[in-house]
DOTIMI-195624 format. One record per atom (N, C-alpha, C, CB): chain; x, y, z. Coordinates in nm, 3 decimals. Glycine has a CB too. Layout:
N
R kette       x       y       z
R     A       X       Y       Z
...
This chain:
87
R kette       x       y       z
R     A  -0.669   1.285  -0.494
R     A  -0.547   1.236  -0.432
R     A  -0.462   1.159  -0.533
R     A  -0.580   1.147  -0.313
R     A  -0.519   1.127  -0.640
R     A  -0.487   1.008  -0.723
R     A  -0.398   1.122  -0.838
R     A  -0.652   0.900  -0.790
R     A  -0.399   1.210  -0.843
R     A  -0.277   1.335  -0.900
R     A  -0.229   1.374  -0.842
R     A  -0.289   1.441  -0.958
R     A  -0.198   1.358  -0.686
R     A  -0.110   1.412  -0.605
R     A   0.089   1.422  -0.628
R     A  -0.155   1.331  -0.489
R     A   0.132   1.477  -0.599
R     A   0.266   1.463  -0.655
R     A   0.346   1.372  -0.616
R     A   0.331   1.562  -0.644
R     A   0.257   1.320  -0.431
R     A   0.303   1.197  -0.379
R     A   0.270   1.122  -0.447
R     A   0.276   1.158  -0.270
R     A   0.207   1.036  -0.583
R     A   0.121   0.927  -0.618
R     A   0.233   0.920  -0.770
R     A  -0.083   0.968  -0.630
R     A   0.296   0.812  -0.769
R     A   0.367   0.765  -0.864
R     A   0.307   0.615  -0.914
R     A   0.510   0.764  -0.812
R     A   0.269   0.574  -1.042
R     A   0.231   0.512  -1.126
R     A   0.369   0.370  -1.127
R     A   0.204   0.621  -1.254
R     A   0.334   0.260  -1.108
R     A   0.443   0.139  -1.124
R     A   0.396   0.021  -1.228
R     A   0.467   0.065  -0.967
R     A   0.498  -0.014  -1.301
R     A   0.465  -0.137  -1.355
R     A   0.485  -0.271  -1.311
R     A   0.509  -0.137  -1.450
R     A   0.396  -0.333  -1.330
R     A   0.399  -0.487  -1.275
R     A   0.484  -0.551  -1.381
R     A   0.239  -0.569  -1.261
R     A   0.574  -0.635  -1.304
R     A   0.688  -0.693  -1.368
R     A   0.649  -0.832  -1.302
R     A   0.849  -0.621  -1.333
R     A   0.764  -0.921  -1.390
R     A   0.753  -1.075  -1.313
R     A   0.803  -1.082  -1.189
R     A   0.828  -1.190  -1.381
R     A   0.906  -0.978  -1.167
R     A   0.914  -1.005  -0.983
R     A   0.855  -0.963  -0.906
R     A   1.008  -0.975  -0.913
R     A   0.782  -0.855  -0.941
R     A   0.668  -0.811  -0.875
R     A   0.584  -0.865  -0.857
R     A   0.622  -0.736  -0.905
R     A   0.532  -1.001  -0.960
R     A   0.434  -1.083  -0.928
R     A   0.488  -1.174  -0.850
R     A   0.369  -1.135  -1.030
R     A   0.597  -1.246  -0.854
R     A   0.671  -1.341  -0.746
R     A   0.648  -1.306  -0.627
R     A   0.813  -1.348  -0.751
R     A   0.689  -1.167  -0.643
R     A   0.691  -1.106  -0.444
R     A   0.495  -1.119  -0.420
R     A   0.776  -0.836  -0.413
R     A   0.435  -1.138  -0.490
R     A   0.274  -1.081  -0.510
R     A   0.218  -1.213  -0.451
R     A   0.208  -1.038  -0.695
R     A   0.284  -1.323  -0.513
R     A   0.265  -1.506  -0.449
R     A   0.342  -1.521  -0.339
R     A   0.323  -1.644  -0.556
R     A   0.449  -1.462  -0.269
R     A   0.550  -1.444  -0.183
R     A   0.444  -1.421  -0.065
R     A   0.665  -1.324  -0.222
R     A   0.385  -1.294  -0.110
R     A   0.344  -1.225   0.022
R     A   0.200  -1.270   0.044
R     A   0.356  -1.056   0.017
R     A   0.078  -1.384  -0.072
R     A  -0.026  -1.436  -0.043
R     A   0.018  -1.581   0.060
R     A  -0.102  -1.457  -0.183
R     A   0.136  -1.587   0.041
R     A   0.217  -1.731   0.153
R     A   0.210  -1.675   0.272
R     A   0.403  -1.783   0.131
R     A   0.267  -1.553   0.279
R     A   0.344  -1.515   0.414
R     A   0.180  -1.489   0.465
R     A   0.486  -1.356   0.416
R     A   0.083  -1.411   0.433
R     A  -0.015  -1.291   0.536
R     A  -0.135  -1.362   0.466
R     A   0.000  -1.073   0.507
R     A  -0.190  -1.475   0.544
R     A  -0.314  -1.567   0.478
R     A  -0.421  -1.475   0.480
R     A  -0.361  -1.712   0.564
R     A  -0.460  -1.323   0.467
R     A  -0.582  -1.279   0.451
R     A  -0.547  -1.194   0.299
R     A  -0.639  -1.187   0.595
R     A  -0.435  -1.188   0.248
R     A  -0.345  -1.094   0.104
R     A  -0.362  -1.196   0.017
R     A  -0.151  -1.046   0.113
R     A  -0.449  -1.126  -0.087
R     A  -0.480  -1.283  -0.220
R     A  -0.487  -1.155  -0.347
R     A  -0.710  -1.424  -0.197
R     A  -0.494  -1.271  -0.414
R     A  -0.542  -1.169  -0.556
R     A  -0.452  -1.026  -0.596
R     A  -0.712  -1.103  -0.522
R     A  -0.527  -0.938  -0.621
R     A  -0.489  -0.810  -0.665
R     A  -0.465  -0.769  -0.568
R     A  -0.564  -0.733  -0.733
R     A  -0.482  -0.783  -0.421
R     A  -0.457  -0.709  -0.331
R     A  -0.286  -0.719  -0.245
R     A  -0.578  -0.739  -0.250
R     A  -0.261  -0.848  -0.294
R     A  -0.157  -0.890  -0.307
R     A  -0.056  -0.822  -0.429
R     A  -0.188  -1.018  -0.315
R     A  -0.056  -0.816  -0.553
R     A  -0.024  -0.746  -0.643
R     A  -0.028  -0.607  -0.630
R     A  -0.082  -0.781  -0.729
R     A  -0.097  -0.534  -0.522
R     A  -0.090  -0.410  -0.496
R     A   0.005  -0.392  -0.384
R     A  -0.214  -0.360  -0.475
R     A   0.010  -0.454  -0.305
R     A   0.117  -0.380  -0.191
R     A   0.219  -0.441  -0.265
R     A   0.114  -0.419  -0.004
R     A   0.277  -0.569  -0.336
R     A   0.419  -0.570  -0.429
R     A   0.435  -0.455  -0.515
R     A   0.429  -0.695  -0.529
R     A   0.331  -0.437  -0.552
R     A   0.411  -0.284  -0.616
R     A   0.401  -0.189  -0.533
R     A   0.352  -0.215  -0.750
R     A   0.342  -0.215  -0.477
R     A   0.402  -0.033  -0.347
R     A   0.534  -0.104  -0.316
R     A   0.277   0.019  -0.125
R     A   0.559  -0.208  -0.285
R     A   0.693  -0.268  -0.228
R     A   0.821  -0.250  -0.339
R     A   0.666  -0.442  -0.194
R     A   0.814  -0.276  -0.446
R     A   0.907  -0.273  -0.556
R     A   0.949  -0.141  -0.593
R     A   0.854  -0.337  -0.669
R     A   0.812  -0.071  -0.613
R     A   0.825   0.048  -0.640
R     A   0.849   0.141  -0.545
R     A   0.739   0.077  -0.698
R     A   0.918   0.131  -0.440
R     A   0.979   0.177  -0.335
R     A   0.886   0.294  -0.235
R     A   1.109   0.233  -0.396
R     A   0.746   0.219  -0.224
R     A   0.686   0.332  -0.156
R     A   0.678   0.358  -0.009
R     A   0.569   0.333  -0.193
R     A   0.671   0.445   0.035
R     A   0.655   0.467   0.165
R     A   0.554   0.420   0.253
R     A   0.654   0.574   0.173
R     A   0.448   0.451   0.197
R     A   0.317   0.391   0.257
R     A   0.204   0.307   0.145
R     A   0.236   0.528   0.328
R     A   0.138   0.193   0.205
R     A   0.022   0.139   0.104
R     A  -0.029   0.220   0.165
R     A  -0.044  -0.005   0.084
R     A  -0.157   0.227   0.108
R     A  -0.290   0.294   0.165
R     A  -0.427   0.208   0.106
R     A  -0.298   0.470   0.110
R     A  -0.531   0.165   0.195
R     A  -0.608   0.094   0.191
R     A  -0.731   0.121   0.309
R     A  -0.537  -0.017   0.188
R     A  -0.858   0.095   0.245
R     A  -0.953   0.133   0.371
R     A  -0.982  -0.014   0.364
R     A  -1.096   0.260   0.358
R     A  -0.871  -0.138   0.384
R     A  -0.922  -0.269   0.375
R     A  -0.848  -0.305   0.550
R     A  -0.855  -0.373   0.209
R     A  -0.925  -0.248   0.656
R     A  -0.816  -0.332   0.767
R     A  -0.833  -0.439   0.794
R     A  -0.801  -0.295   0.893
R     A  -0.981  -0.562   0.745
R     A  -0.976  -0.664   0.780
R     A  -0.860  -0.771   0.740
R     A  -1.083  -0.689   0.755
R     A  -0.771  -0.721   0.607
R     A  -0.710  -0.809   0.513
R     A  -0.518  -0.822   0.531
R     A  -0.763  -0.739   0.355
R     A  -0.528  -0.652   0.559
R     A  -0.391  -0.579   0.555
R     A  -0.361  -0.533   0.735
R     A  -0.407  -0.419   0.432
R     A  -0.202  -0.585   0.756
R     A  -0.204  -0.529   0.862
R     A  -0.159  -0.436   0.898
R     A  -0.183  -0.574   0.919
R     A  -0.242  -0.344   0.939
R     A  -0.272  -0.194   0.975
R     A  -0.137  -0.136   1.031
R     A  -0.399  -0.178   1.093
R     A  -0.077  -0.054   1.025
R     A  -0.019   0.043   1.115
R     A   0.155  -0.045   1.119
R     A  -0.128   0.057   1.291
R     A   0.150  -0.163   1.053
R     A   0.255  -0.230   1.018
R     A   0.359  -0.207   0.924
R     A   0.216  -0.318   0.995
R     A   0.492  -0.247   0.890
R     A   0.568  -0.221   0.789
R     A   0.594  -0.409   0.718
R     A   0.718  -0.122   0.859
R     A   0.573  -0.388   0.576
R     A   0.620  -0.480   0.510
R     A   0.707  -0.477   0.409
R     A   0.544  -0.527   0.479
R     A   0.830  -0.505   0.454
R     A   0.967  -0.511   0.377
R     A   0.961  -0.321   0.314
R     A   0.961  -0.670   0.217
R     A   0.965  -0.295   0.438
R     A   0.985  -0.135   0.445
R     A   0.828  -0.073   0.437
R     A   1.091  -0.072   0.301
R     A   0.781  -0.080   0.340
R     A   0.636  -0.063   0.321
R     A   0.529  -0.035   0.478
R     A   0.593  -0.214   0.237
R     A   0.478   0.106   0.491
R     A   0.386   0.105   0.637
R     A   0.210   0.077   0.547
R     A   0.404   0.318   0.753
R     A   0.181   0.014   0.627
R     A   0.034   0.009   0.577
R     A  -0.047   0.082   0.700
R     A  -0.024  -0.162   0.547
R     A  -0.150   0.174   0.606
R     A  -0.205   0.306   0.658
R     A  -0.320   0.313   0.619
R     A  -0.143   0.425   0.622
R     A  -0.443   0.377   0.709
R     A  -0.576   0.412   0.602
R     A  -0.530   0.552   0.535
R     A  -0.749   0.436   0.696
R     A  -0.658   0.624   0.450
R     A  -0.585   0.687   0.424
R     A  -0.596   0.823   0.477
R     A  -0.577   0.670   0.321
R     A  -0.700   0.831   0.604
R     A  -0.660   0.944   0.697
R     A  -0.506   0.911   0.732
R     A  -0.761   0.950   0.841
R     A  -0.471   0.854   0.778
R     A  -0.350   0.827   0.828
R     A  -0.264   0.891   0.723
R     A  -0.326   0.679   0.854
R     A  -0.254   0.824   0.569
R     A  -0.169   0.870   0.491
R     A  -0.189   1.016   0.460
R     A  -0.168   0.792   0.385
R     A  -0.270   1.099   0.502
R     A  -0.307   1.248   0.489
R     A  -0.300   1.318   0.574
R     A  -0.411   1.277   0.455
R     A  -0.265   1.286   0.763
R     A  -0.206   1.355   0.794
R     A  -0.081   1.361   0.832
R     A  -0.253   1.382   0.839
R     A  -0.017   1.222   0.813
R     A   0.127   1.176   0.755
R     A   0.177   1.297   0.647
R     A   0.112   1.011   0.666
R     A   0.133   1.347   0.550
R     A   0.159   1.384   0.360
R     A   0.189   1.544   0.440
R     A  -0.038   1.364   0.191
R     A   0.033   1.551   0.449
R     A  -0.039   1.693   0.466
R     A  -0.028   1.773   0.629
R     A  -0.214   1.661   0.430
R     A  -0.054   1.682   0.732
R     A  -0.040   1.719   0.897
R     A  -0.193   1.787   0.919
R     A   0.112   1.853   0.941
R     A  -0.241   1.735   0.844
R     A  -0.399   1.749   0.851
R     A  -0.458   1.583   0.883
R     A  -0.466   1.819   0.680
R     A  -0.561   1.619   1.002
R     A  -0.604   1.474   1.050
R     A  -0.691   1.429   0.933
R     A  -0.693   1.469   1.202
R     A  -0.784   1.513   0.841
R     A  -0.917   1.466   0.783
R     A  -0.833   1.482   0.617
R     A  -1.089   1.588   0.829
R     A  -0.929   1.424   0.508
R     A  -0.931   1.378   0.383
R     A  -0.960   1.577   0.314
R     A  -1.079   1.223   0.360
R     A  -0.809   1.610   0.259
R     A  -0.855   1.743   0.175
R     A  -1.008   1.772   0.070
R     A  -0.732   1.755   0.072
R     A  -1.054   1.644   0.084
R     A  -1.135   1.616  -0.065
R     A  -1.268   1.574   0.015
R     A  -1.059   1.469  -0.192
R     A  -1.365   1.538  -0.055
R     A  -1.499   1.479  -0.055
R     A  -1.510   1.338  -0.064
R     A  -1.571   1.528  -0.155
């Protein structure tokens, strides 16, 4: 999935880390890298995070455009297939 043509590569910038401390304020279970990961899905203008973390991230939600999805969800969203193409 991680060569998919949907899967674009982003660099972490200083506002990306701002929004990264922004959004460990706003959603008290988003810390660390996990925080630094949905700012760059956010900066980098993505459609969906994808995460098999639902205790942390809230599920089925949009953040500052951003939907957070597992990633069945994001595959039959992509694909219109309910299950994972892969192993």
């Amino acid at each position: 999935m991680l060569e998919s043509k949907h899967i674009e590569y982003v660099d972490l910038t200083n506002m990306t880390a701002r929004l990264a401390a922004d959004l460990s304020t706003h959603y008290s279970h988003i810390h660390g890298m996990d925080a630094v990961h949905l700012a760059t899905a956010i900066k980098g203008g993505a459609d969906f995070f994808v995460t098999q973390n639902i205790h942390d991230f809230p599920m089925g939600e949009r953040v500052q455009g951003v939907e957070i999805v597992t990633p069945e969800t994001a595959v039959e969203r992509l694909y219109g297939e309910p299950e994972l193409p892969f192993d």
